[in-house]
C-alpha positions as CSV (number, residue, x, y, z in Angstrom):
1,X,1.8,46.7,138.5
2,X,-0.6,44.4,137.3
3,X,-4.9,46.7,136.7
4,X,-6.1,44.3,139.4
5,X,-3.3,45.5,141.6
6,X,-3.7,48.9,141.3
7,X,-7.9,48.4,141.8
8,X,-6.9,46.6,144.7
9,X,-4.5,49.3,146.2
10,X,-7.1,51.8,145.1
11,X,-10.2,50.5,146.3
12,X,-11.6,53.4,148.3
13,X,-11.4,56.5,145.9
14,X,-12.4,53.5,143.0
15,X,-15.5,53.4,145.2
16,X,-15.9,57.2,145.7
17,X,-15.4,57.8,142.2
18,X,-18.1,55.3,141.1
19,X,-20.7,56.4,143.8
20,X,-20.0,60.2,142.4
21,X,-21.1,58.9,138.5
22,X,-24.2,57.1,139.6
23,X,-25.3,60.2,141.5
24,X,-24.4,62.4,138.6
25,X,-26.3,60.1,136.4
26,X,-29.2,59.8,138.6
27,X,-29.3,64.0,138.6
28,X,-29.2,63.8,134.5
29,X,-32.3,61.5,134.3
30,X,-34.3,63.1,137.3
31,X,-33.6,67.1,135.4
32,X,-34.6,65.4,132.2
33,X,-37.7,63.9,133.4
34,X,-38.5,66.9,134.7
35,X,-37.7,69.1,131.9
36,X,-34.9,71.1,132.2
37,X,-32.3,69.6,130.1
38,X,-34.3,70.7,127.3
39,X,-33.7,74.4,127.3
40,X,-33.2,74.7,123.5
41,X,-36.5,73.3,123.1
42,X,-38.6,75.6,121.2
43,X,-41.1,76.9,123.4
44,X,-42.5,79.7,121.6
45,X,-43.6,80.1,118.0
46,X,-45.3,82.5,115.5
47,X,-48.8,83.7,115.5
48,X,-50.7,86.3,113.4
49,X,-53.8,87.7,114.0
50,X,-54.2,89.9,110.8
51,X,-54.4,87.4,108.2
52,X,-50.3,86.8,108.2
53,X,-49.6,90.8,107.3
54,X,-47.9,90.6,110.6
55,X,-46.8,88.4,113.2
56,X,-45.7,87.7,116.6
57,X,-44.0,84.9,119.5
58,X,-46.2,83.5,121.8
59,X,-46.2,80.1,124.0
60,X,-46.2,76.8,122.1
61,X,-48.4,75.5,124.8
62,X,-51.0,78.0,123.0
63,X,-51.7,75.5,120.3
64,X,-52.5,76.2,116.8
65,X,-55.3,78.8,117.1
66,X,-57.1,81.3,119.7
67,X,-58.0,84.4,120.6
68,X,-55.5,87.6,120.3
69,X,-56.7,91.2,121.6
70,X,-60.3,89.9,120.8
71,X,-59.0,88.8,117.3
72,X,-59.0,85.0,116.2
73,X,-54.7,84.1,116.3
74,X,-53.9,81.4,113.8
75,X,-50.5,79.8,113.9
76,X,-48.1,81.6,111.6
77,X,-44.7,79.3,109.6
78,X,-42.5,82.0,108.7
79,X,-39.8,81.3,106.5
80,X,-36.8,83.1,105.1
81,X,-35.8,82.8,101.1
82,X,-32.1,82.8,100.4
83,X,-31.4,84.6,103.4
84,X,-34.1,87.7,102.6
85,X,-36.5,89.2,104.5
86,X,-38.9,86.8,107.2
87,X,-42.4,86.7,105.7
88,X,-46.1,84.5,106.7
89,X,-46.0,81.7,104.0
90,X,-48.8,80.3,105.6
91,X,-51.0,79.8,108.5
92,X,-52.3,76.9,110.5
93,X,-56.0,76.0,112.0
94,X,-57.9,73.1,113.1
95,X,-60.6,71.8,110.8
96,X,-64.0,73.9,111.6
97,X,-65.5,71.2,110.1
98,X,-68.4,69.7,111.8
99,X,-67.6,66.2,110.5
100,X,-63.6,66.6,112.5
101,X,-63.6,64.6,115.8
102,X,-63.0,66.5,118.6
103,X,-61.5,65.9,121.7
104,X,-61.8,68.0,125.2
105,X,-59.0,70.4,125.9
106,X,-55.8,69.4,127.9
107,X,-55.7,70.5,131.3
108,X,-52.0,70.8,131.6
109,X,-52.2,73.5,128.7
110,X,-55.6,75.9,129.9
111,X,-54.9,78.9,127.6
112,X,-55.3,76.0,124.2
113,X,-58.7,75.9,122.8
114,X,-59.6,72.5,121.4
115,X,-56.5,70.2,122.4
116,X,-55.5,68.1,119.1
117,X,-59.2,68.7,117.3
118,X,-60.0,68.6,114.2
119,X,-57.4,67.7,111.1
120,X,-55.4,70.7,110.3
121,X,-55.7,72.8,107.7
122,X,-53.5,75.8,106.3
123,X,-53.7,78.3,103.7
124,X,-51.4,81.1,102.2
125,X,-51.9,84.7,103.6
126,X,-55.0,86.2,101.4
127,X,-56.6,83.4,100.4
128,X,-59.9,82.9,101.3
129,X,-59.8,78.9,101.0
130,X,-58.5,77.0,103.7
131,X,-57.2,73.1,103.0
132,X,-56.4,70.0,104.7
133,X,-53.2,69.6,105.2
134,X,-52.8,66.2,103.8
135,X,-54.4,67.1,100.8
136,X,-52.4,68.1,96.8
137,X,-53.7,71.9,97.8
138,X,-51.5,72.1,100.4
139,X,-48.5,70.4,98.6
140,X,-49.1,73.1,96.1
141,X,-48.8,75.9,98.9
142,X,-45.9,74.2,100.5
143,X,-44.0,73.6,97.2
144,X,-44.4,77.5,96.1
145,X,-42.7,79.2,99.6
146,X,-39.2,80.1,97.6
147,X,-39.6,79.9,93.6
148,X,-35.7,79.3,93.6
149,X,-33.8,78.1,96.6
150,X,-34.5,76.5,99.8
151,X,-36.8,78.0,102.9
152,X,-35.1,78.3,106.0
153,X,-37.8,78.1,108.5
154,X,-37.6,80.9,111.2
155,X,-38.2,80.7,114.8
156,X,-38.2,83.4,117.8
């Protein structure tokens, strides 16, 4: 038996089966649109609101900085070296600078301050000094997170 004889003899599941695909398709794209085919998106990161002595999870959709217990929250990358303890190698901000454009705050996100303002700027627990991120201070923080090894960065 020739395929086009066997299509032929077939002809109504062949059409069942293709309608069930397309539907299953059509369910794939609408749960994606919509969001939920991305489960293993990270949706919550690090935060510290003690100058990266400590940390904790919050909501991505929280942005980079804002208020924690009536303390300012900056955004906290913790890494692991070589498999040792987590620890706050440094923290994120927006530029404060009055020069840094600033756009309004998105209203699909109402807890983030300052929606994509400002350049940002990090800078190691302790230090005073905060710097743009593009800039060779922050190349220099971002080069010194493990002296030996790779950093393995570390999410909730």
């Amino acid at each position: 038996m020739s395929v086009r004889e066997a299509l032929e003899q077939h002809k109504r599941w062949i059409g069942v089966a293709s309608v069930v695909v397309i539907v299953a398709c059509l369910i794939a794209v609408r749960q994606t649109l919509r969001g939920e085919a991305l489960s293993d998106a990270v949706t919550r990161v690090y935060f510290s609101d003690d100058d990266g002595k400590t940390y904790f999870a919050d909501g991505i959709e929280k942005g980079v900085e804002f208020v924690h217990d009536g303390k300012q929250a900056y955004r906290a990358y913790v890494y692991r070296c070589e498999s040792g303890k987590p620890f706050v190698a440094y923290l994120g901000r927006h530029s404060s600078s009055p020069s840094a454009t600033r756009t309004p705050p998105d209203p699909r996100f109402p807890g983030k301050q300052e929606a994509g303002s400002g350049e940002t700027e990090i800078k190691k627990p302790g230090d005073e000094k905060w710097v743009p991120l593009t800039g060779t201070n922050a190349l220099a923080i971002l080069r010194s997170l493990c002296p030996a090894g790779t950093p393995e960065a570390e999410l909730p």
